[in-house]
C-alpha positions in Angstrom: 100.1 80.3 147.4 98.2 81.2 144.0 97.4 77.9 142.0 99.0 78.2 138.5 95.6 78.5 136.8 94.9 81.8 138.7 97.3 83.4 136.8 96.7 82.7 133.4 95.0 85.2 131.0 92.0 84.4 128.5 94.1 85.8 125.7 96.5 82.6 126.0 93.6 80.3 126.9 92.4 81.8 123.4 96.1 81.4 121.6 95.7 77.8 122.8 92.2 76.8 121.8 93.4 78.3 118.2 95.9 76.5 118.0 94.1 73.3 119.0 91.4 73.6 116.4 93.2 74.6 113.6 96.4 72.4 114.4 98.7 74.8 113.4 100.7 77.9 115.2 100.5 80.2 111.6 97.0 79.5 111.3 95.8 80.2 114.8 98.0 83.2 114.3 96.5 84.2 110.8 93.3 83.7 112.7 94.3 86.2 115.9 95.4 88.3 113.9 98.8 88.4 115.9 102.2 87.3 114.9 103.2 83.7 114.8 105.9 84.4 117.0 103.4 86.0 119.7 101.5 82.6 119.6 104.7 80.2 120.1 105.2 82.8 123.3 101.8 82.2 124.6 102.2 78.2 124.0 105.5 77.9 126.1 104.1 80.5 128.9 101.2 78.3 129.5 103.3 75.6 129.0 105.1 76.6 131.7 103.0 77.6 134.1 100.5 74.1 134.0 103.6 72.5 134.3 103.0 70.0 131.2 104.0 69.5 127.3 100.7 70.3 125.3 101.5 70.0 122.0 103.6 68.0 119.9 104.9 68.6 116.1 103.8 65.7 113.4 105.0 66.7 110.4 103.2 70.0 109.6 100.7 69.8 112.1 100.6 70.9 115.5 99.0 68.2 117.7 97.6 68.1 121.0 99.4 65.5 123.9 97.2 63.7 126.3 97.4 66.5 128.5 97.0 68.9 126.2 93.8 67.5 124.9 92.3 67.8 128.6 93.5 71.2 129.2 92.1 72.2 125.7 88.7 70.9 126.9 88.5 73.0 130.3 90.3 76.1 128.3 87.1 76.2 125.4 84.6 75.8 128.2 86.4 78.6 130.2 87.2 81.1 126.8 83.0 80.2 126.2 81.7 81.1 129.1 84.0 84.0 129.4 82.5 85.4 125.8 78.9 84.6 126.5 79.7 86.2 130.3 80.9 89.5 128.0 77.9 90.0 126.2 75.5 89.3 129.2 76.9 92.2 131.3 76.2 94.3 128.0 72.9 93.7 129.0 70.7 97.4 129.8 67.7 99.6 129.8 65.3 97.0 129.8 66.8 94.8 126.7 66.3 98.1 124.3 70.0 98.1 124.6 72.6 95.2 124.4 75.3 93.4 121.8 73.8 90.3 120.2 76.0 87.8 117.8 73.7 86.3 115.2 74.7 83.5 113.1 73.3 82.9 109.8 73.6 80.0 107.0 74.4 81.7 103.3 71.0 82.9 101.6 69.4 83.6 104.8 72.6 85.8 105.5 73.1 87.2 102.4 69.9 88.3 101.0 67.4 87.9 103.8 68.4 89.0 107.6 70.7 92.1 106.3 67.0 94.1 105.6 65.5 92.7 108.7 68.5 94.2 110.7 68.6 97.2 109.2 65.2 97.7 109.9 65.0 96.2 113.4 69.1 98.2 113.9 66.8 101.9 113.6 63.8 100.5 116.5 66.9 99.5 119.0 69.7 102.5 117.8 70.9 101.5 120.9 72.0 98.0 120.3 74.7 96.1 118.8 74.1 93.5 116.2 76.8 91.6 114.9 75.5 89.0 111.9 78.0 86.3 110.9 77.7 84.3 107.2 79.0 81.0 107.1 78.2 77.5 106.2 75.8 75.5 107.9 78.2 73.2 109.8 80.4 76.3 110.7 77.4 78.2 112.4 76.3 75.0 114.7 80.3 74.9 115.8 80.2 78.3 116.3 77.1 78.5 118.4 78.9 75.6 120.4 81.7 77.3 120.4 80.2 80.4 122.0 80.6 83.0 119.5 76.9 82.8 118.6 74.3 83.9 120.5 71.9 81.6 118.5 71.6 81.2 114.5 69.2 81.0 111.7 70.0 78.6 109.2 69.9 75.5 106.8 70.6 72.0 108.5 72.4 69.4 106.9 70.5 65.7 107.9 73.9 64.1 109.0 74.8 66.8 111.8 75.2 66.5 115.1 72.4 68.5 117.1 71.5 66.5 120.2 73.5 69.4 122.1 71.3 71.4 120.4 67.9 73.3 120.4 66.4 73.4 117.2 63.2 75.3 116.3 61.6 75.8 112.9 61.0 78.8 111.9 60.2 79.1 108.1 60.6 77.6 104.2 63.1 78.4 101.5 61.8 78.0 97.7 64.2 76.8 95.6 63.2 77.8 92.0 64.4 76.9 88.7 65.9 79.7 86.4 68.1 80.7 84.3 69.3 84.0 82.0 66.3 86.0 80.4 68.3 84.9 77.1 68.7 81.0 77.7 66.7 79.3 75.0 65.2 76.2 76.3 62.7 73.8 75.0 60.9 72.8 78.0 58.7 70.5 76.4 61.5 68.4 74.9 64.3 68.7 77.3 64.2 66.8 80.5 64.6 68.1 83.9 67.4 65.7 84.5 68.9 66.8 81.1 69.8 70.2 81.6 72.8 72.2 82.5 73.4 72.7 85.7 74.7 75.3 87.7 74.7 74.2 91.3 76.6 74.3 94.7 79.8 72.1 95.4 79.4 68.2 96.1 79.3 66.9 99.7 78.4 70.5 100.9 74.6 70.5 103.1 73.6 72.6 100.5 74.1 70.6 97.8 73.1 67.6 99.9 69.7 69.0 100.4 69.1 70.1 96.6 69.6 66.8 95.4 67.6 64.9 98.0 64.9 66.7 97.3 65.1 66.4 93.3 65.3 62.3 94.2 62.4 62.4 95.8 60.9 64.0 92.7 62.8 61.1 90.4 64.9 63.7 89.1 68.6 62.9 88.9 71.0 65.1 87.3 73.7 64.1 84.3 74.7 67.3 83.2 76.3 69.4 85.9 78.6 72.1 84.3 80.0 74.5 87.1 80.2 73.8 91.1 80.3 76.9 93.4 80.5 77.7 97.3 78.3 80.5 97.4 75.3 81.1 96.0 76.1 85.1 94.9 78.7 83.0 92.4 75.8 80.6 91.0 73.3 83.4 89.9 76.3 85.3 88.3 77.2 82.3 86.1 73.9 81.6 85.7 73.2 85.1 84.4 76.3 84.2 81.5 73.6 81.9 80.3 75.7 79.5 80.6 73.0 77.1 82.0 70.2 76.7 85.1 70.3 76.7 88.6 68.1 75.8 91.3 68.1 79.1 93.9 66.3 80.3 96.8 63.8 82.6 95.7 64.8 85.3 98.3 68.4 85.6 96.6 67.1 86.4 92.9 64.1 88.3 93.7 65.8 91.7 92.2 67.0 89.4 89.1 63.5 88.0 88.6 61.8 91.4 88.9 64.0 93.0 86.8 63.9 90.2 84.0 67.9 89.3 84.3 66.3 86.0 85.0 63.4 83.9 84.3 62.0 81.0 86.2 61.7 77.6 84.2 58.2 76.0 85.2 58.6 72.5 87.1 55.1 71.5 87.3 54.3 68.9 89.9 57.1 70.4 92.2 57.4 72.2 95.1 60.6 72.1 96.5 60.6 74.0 100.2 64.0 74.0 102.6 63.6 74.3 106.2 65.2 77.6 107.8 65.6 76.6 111.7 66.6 78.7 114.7 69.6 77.3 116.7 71.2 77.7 120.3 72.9 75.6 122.8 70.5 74.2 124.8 72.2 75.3 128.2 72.5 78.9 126.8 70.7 81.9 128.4 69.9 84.9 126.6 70.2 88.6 128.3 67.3 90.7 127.9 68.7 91.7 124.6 69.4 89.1 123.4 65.8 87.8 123.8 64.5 91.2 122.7 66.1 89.9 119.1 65.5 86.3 118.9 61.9 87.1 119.2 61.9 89.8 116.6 64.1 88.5 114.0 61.8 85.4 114.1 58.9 86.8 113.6 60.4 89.0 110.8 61.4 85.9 109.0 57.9 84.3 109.7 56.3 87.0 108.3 58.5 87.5 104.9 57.2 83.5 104.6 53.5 84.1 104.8 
């Protein structure tokens, strides 16, 4: 006789890991793209067939019993191994051909890889590469998670990587500027004066801007506007309605064109790591290795 686990599909195995994470049926179904109704299906089915309760309503959330808690553990491992499985067979013709899922923190997403892509998408016409932009604790769950092949981004100090391999691979300069028609008296107004434009508190970004103002003795009193991205920074910025600190590769265009200027901070340097990220027990296709190597040395070389 079959065992019970023989017949289930990955779709449910993915219905249920949804709904585990985001502890909530309309939101894994949002998620899925699928209706909610669908979901509560897929829930009972596997319900049914393991043969135990897995979740349990507390007042709007959807949690996880005892049971379902271990069964959502071998279910992600299964519905990760499965994906990564997916894009190995993808694997062809030497590594000139292949899919590839590339995560990427903001700035390096934004207004950095899209050109290397592009450029690197027209020497392998052949290949498919999928870039996802997220936050810097979203990418190192989603390479844990599977849906990453590996990842280039920003690390926040306080995360979790022990699971992880890290590798650096280049410097962000974050540079002071602000409108080409904000008046300021640098001589007389203090750094720590000024009005700021700057990403939202408790974020990594954030986080990593003002630790490295601190270590500069530079504490801020005047912030006006918090963002999450920083596309939404350098358009208030561009308002004049005060300065921002931004990575230089996401106002190039405004500097070059005079939209913005750069305020001088003499005496400071202010350089964010960019690291390369994977799960230490993942192995790349032929593809997949074919990109890592040239996407690194694409950022390495926009650094020199």
């Amino acid at each position: 006789m079959r065992s019970s686990t023989s017949q289930l599909s990955i779709h449910k195995l993915e219905v249920f890991c949804a709904v585990a994470e985001r502890q909530s049926v309309s939101l894994a179904a949002e998620h899925l793209n699928i209706a909610q109704p669908v979901v509560s299906t897929h829930l009972k089915s596997l319900s049914e067939k393991l043969g135990v309760t897995l979740t349990r309503r507390s007042g709007r959330r959807t949690e996880l019993t005892e049971e379902g808690q271990s069964v959502y553990r071998w279910a992600l491992d299964v519905v990760v191994r499965t994906r990564e499985l997916e894009r190995e067979l993808a694997d062809t013709q030497r590594g000139v051909a292949g899919k590839v899922s590339v995560g990427a923190s903001m700035t390096p997403g934004s207004y950095v890889l899209p050109g290397i892509v592009a450029s690197i998408r027209q020497r392998y016409p052949l290949g498919q590469i999928s870039v996802h932009v997220m936050t810097s604790l979203t990418v190192t769950d989603a390479i844990r998670r599977g849906e990453c092949d590996f990842a280039f981004t920003i690390l926040d100090p306080r995360q979790e990587i022990q699971d992880l391999q890290i590798e650096h691979v280049c410097d962000e300069s974050l540079i002071l500027v602000a409108a080409s028609h904000f008046e300021i008296q640098a001589a007389s107004t203090p750094l720590s004066e000024l009005p700021y434009i700057t990403a939202q508190h408790g974020t990594p970004r954030r986080d990593i801007e003002e630790y490295l103002l601190m270590e500069h003795g530079v504490s801020r009193s005047h912030i006006l506007m918090e963002f999450g991205h920083p596309e939404a920074i350098k358009r208030a910025v561009r308002t004049g309605a005060g300065v921002a600190f931004l990575f230089h590769s996401s106002i190039r265009d405004e500097l070059a064109s005079g939209v913005l200027q750069q305020i001088d901070t003499p005496g400071m340097d202010l350089q964010v790591p960019v690291y390369l990220v994977r799960r230490k027990n993942k192995t790349l296709n032929r593809f997949q290795s074919t990109m890592i190597e040239a996407l690194t040395r694409s950022l390495r070389e926009q650094d020199a």
